[in-house]
N, C-alpha and C positions, 0 to 999 in steps of 0.2 A: 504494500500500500504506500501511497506518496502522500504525505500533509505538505500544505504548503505556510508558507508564517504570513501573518496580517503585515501590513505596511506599518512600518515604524513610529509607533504614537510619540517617540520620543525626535525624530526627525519632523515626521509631522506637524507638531506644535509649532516648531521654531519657521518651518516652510510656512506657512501659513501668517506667522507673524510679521517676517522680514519683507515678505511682498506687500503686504498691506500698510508697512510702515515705508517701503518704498514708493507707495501710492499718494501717502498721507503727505512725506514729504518734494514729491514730483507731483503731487497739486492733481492728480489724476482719480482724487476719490470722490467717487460719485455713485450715490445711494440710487439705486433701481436702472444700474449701467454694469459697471464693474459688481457690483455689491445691490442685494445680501449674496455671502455666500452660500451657493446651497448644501443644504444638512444632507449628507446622502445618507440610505438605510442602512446603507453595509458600516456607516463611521463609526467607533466609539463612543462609548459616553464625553469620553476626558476630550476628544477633537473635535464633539459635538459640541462641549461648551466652551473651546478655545473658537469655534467660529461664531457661535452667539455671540462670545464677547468681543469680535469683531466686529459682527453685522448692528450690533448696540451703538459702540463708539460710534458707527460709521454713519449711520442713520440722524445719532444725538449730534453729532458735531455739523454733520450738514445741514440741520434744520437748522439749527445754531448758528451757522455763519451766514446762511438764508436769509434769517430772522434780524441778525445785527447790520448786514447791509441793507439791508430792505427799509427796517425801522428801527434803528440804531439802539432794540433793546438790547439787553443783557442777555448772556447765555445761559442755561439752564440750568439751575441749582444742583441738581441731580443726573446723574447717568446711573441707571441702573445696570447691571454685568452679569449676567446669571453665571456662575463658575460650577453649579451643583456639585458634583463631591471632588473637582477635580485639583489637586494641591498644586500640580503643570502649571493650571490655568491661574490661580489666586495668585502663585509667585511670581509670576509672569504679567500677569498684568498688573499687579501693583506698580513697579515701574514705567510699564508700556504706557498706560494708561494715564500716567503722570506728564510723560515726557510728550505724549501725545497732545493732552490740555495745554503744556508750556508751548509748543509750536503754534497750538491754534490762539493762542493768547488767551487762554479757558484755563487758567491755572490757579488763581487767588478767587475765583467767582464762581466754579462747579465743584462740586464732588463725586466720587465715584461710591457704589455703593454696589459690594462683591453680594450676590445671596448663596448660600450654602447648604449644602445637604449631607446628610451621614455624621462621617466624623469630622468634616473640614473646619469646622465655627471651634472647635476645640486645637486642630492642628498649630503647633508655635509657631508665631510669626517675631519672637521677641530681637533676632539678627537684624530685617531688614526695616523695621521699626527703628532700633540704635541709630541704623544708616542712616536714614531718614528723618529726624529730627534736625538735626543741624539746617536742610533744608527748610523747615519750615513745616514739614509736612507729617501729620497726626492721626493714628492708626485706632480706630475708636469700633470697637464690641459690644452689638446691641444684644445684650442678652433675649431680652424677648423676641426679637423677632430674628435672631440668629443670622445678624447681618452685619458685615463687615464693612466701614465708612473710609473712606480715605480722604483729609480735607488740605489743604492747602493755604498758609496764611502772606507767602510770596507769591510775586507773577513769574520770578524764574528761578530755575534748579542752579547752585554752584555746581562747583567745577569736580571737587574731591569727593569722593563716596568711598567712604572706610568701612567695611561688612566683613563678618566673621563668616569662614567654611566649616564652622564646626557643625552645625546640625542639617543645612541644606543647601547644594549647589545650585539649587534653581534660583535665589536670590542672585546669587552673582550674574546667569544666565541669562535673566531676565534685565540687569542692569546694562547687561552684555547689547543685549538686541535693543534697547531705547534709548542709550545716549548718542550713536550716530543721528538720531533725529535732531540733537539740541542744535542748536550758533554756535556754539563755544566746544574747545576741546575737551575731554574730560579725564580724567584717573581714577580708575579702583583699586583699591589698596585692601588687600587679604589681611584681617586684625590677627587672628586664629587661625586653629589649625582647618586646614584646607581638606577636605573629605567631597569623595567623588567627583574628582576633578576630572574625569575623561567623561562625562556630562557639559564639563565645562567645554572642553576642549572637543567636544560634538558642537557646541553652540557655535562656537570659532572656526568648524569646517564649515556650519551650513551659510558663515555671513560672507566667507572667504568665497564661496560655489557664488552665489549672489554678489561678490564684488566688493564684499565691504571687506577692509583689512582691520583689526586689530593689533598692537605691538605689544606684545606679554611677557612681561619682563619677572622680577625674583617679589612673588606676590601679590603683582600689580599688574594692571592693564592698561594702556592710554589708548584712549578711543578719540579718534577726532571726529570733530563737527562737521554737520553735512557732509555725512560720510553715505548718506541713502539718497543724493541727488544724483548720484551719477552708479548706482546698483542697477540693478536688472533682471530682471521677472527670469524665475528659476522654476520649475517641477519639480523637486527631487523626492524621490520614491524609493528607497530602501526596503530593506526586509526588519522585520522587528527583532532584535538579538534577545531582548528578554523572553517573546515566548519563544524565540527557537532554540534557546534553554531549557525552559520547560520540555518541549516536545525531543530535544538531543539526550535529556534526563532521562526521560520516558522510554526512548529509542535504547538505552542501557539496562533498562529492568525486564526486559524482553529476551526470554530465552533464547530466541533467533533475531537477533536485531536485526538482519537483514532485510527481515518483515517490513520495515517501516522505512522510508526514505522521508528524510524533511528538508523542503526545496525552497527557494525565495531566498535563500541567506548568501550575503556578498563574504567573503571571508577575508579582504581587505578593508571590511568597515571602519570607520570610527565608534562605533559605538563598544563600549565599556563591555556591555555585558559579553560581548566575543568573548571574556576570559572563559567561557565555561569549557571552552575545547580545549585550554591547559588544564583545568579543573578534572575535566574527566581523566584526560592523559596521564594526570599526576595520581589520581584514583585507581587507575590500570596498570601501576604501580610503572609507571615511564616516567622519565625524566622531568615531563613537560618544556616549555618554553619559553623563551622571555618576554614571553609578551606583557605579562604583567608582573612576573620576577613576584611574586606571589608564594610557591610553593617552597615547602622547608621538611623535610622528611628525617624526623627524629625521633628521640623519644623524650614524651611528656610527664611521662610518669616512670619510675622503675620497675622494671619488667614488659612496659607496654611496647606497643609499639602503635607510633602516633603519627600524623601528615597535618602538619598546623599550613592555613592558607589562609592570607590575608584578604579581606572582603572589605576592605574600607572607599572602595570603587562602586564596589559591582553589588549593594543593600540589597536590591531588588527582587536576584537572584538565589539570595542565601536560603529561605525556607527549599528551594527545589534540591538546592546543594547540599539541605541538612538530612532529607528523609533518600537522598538517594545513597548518602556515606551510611546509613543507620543499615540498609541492605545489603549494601556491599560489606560493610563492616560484620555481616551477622555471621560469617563462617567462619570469625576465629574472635574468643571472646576478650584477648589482649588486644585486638585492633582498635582504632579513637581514628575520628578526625575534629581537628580542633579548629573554629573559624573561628577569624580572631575580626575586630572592630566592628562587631555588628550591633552595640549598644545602642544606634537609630533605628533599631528596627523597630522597637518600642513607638515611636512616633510616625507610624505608618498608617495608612487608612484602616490600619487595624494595631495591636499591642503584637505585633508579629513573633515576638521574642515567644508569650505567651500561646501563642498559639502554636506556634513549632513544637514549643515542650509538651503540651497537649496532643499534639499527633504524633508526636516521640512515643511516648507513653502509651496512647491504642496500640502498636506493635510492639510494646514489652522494651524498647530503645532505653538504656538507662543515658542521663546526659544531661552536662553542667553548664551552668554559666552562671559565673562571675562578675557580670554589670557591665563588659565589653566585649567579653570571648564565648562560644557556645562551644562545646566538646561532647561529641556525638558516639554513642556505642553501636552497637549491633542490634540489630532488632532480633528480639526473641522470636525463632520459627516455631519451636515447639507451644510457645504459648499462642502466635498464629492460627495456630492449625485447629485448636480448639473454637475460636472464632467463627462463627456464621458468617456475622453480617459486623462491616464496620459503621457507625452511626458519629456523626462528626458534623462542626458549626465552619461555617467558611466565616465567620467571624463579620458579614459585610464586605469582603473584602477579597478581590477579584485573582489578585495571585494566592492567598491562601486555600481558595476554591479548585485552582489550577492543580495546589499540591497536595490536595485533598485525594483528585484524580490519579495524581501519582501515588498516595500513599492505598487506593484500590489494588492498582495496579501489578506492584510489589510482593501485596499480602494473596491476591488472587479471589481477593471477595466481592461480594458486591458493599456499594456503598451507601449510605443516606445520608445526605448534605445538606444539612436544611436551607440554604437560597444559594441555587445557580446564575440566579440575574443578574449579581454583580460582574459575573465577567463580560457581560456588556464594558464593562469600564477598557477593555482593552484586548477583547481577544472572543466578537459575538459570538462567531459561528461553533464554539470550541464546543459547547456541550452537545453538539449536533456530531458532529465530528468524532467526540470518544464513542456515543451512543451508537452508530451506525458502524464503527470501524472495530470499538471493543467491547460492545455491549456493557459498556457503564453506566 
């Protein structure tokens, strides 16, 4: 059988941003011309509401400009952005969204206002808040009505943007993709430690493909101004690396892997998650690569024998990484794989960390973690085999659901998941796809 991997939700976002802010800035946006963009069935949730919050902006700002030439009123207090569960979208257009207003001279006069769904009205935003102050501009949480305000008390953004990588690269990314709109040059300056930075440096291939250059120096980045006047309307269509993770995962717990081909994936990509094909390599007890210089084959304990692999990249991936070592692991009970920096996975659309050890556990997997590292054992087959039926919560949360599938798959039972809808968030067709292909 061939699966193929969805388009890149993580390329997608920024494709979709950088054209529209090429537009914004080449005077070329025009509501019910170029825009709205249309929502296709096949999208995801998270690209669904990265182009609502396009077709929003685009719509309020044109009336807005409409409205102020026509009769020299003021522009609209409010833009509303529907971002529903998507964390892409909120980090992303906090800046976009801003830098967008100070172009149109809507900066000290409108505000934006994120609406949320799930767990996002909870997700920290306390990084790009700090940044953000010095500017002027005030991150305000409506408890009741689970709605996130963004206000503005300048007409334009300075120059310097100091932001920590310690708990989400989308801040930087997003600061990445909206200062070429500003007049003036700008600087990012990394406070902190720097985490999933080949996220980052995905944003810096897609603005490079589109024309725009960034200079990335030790921490920092200088973005010059009107740097999207002279950009250029790009496509780019990649394969998605985090599920072809999953489905590469999958492809390993299959006694005949050669069953399954999974197709759509570039293997010169930029994206981050490619590490899973040193991952598995280093699993299959090969050397692996340097791709991400990652893998450390030692021992963690005395007597063990342990493969610690650093995941402070590649978050995303780690539940599919965690329940695939707990199987591989299960044929010899000294074997461990230890991931080490996964302490964000706690602030994911779900308490990820918690849920991993929770589906550790349905397979008998004993395994620790210490507040940054997870250390994984073997799944118990004999307590498996007692096992009917596995019954398990996807938590809300769309790759948890993924390695739900995987954690059937492994054990050889059937599963009960209580909501498969959330992989709408990034991967529709998937529960149609195990069902007809493995009767999951």
């Amino acid at each position: 059988m061939e699966i193929s991997v969805p388009e890149s939700k993580s390329v997608g976002h920024r494709d979709l941003i950088v054209n529209f802010l090429t537009d914004t800035a080449q005077g070329t946006l025009r509501y019910n011309e170029t825009y709205p963009i249309t929502v296709e069935e096949s999208d995801s949730n998270d690209i669904r509401a990265t182009k609502n919050c396009i077709n929003a902006l685009v719509e309020a700002a044109t009336a807005a400009t409409a409205a102020i030439t026509a009769t020299g009123n003021d522009a609209p207090g409010e833009i509303i952005l529907p971002a529903e569960e998507s964390g892409s979208t909120l980090r992303f257009f906090i800046p976009v969204g801003i830098a967008v207003l100070d172009k149109l001279g809507m900066l000290d006069t409108t505000s934006l206002v994120f609406t949320t769904g799930g767990r996002l009205f909870e997700r920290p935003l306390d990084d790009i808040k700090k940044c953000l102050e010095p500017h002027g501009v005030t991150i305000i949480h409506d408890n009741d009505t689970r709605t996130i305000k963004i206000v503005c008390k300048k007409s334009h953004l300075q120059q310097i943007f100091e932001i920590s990588g310690r708990l989400s690269s989308q801040n930087i990314s997003g600061l990445l993709m909206a200062l070429p709109l500003l007049e003036h040059d700008s600087q990012i300056c990394i406070t902190e430690e720097f985490n999933s930075k080949t996220y980052v440096d995905l944003t810096t291939d897609v603005l490079c493909r589109h024309g725009v250059n960034v200079e990335e120096g030790e921490m920092q980045y200088e973005v010059a101004g009107n740097s999207y006047l002279t950009a250029k309307h790009v496509r780019i269509c990649d394969g998605d690396w985090s599920s072809g993770a999953f489905l590469l995962c999958m492809k390993g717990l299959i006694s005949d892997d050669s069953e399954l081909t999974v197709s759509g994936l570039n293997y010169d990509s930029p994206q981050g998650d490619r590490a899973i094909t040193d991952f598995l390599e280093v699993m299959a007890g090969n050397a692996g690569n340097a791709n991400a210089g990652n893998a450390d084959a030692g021992n963690a304990d005395k007597g063990s024998e342990c493969i610690s692999y650093n995941c402070k990249n590649i978050p995303d991936i780690v539940p599919y990484m965690a329940i695939y070592a707990a199987y591989k692991n299960a044929s010899n009970p000294n074997k461990s794989t230890r991931l080490l920096d996964v302490g964000r996975l706690k602030h994911k659309e779900s308490d990820r960390i918690s849920a991993v050890l929770d589906y550790l556990q349905k397979i008998g997997a004993r395994s620790k973690f210490d507040g940054d590292n997870l250390t994984v054992y073997g799944a118990d087959l004999n307590y498996i085999r007692t096992i009917d039926e596995l019954k398990v919560s996807s938590y809300n949360d769309h790759r948890m659901a993924m390695t739900a599938f995987m954690l059937a798959l492994g054990a050889g039972k059937i599963i009960d998941i209580d909501d498969i809808d959330c992989m709408a968030k990034s991967f529709p067709m998937l529960p149609a796809i195990m069902k007809r292909e493995f009767g999951i």
